[in-house]
C-alpha positions as CSV (number, residue, x, y, z in Angstrom):
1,X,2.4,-5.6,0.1
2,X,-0.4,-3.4,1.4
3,X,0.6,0.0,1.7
4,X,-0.6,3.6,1.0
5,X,1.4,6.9,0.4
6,X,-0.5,9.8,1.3
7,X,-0.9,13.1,2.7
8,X,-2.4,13.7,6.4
9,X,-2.8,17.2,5.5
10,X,-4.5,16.5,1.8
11,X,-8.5,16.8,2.9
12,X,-9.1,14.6,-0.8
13,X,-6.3,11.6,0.6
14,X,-8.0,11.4,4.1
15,X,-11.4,11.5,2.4
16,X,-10.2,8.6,0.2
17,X,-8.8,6.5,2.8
18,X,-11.9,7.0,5.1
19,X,-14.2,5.8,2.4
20,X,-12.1,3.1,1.4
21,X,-12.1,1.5,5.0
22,X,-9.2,-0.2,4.9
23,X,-8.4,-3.1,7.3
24,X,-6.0,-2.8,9.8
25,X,-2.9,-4.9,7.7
26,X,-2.5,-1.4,5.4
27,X,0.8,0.4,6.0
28,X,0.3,4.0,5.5
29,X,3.1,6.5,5.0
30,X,2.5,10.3,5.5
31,X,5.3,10.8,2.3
32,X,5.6,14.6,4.8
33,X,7.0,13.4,7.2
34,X,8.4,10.2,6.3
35,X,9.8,10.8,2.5
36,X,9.7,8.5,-0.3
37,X,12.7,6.4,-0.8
38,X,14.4,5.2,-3.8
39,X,13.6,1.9,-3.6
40,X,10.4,2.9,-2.6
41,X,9.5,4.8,-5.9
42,X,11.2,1.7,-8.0
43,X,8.6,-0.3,-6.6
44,X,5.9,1.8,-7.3
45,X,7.5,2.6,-11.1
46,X,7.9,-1.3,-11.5
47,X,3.6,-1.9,-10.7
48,X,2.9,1.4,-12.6
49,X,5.3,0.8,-15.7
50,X,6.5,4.6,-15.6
51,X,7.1,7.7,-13.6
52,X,5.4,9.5,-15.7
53,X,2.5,7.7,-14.5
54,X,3.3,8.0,-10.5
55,X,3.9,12.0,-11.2
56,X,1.2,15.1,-10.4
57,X,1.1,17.5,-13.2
58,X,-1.5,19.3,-10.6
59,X,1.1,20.3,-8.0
60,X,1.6,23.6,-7.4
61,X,5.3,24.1,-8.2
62,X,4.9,21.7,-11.7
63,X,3.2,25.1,-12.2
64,X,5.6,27.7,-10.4
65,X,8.5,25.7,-12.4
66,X,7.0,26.0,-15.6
67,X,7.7,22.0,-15.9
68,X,4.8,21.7,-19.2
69,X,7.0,23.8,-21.0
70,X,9.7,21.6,-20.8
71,X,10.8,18.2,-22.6
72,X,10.4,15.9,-19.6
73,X,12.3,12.4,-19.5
74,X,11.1,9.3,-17.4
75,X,14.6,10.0,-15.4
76,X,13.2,13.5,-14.7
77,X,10.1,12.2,-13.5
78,X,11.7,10.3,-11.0
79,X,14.3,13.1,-9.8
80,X,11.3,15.4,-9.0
81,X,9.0,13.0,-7.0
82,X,12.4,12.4,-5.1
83,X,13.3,15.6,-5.3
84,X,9.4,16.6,-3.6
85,X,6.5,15.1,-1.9
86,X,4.1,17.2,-4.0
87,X,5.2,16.0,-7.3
88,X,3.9,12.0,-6.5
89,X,0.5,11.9,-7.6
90,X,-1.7,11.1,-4.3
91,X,-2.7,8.7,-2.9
92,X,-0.8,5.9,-4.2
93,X,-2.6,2.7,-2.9
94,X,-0.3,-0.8,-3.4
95,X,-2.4,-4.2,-3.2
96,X,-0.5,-6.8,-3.1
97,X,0.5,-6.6,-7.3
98,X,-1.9,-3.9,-8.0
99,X,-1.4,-0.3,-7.9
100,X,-4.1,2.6,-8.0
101,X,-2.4,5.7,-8.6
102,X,-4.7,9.2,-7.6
103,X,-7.6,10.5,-6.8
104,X,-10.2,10.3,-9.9
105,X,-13.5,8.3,-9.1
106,X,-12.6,5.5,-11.5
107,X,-9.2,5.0,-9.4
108,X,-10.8,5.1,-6.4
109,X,-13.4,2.7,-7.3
110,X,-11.3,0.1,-8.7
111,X,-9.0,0.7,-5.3
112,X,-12.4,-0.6,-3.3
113,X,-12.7,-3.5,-5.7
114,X,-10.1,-4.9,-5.5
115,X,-10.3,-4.5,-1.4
């Protein structure tokens, strides 16, 4: 599978796919306007090894719910990316077996390797 979930509206996503160049065989899902499944996030949880992994401690409401002060569970993890877009750390990039989870330079770099 080739696929990345993403934000149209996220400047740093469209920057990232831009530079990254992909070819044309990518699947990319606004996760917006087209929100992430169950099955979906299983997949992603089963390359990444947890949600903990797959989740944005950066968002906004992780903040405005006052999530770090809590006790979080891999189960909670999951109900909150399900639960909203913001809380799935972006972009997710899927190649093939690999995934590349965010936005840091090493993530980004290793994305375009493996490309």
């Amino acid at each position: 599978m080739k696929k990345v979930y993403y934000l149209k509206t996220c400047s740093t996503c469209v920057r990232i796919l831009k530079a990254l160049n992909l070819p044309s065989d990518f699947i990319l899902q606004d996760i917006k306007t087209e929100e992430i499944t169950v099955k979906q996030l299983e997949e992603m949880h089963a390359l990444s090894g947890s949600y903990e992994a797959l989740f944005s401690k950066r968002s906004k409401l992780y903040k405005d719910m006052d999530l770090k002060n809590q006790d979080l569970t891999e189960r909670d993890y999951k109900n909150y990316i399900l639960e909203h877009y913001t809380f799935l750390s972006r972009p997710v990039i899927i190649i093939d077996d690999a995934i590349f989870i965010g936005n840091s330079k090493k993530t980004v770099e290793a994305a375009k390797a493996a490309l």
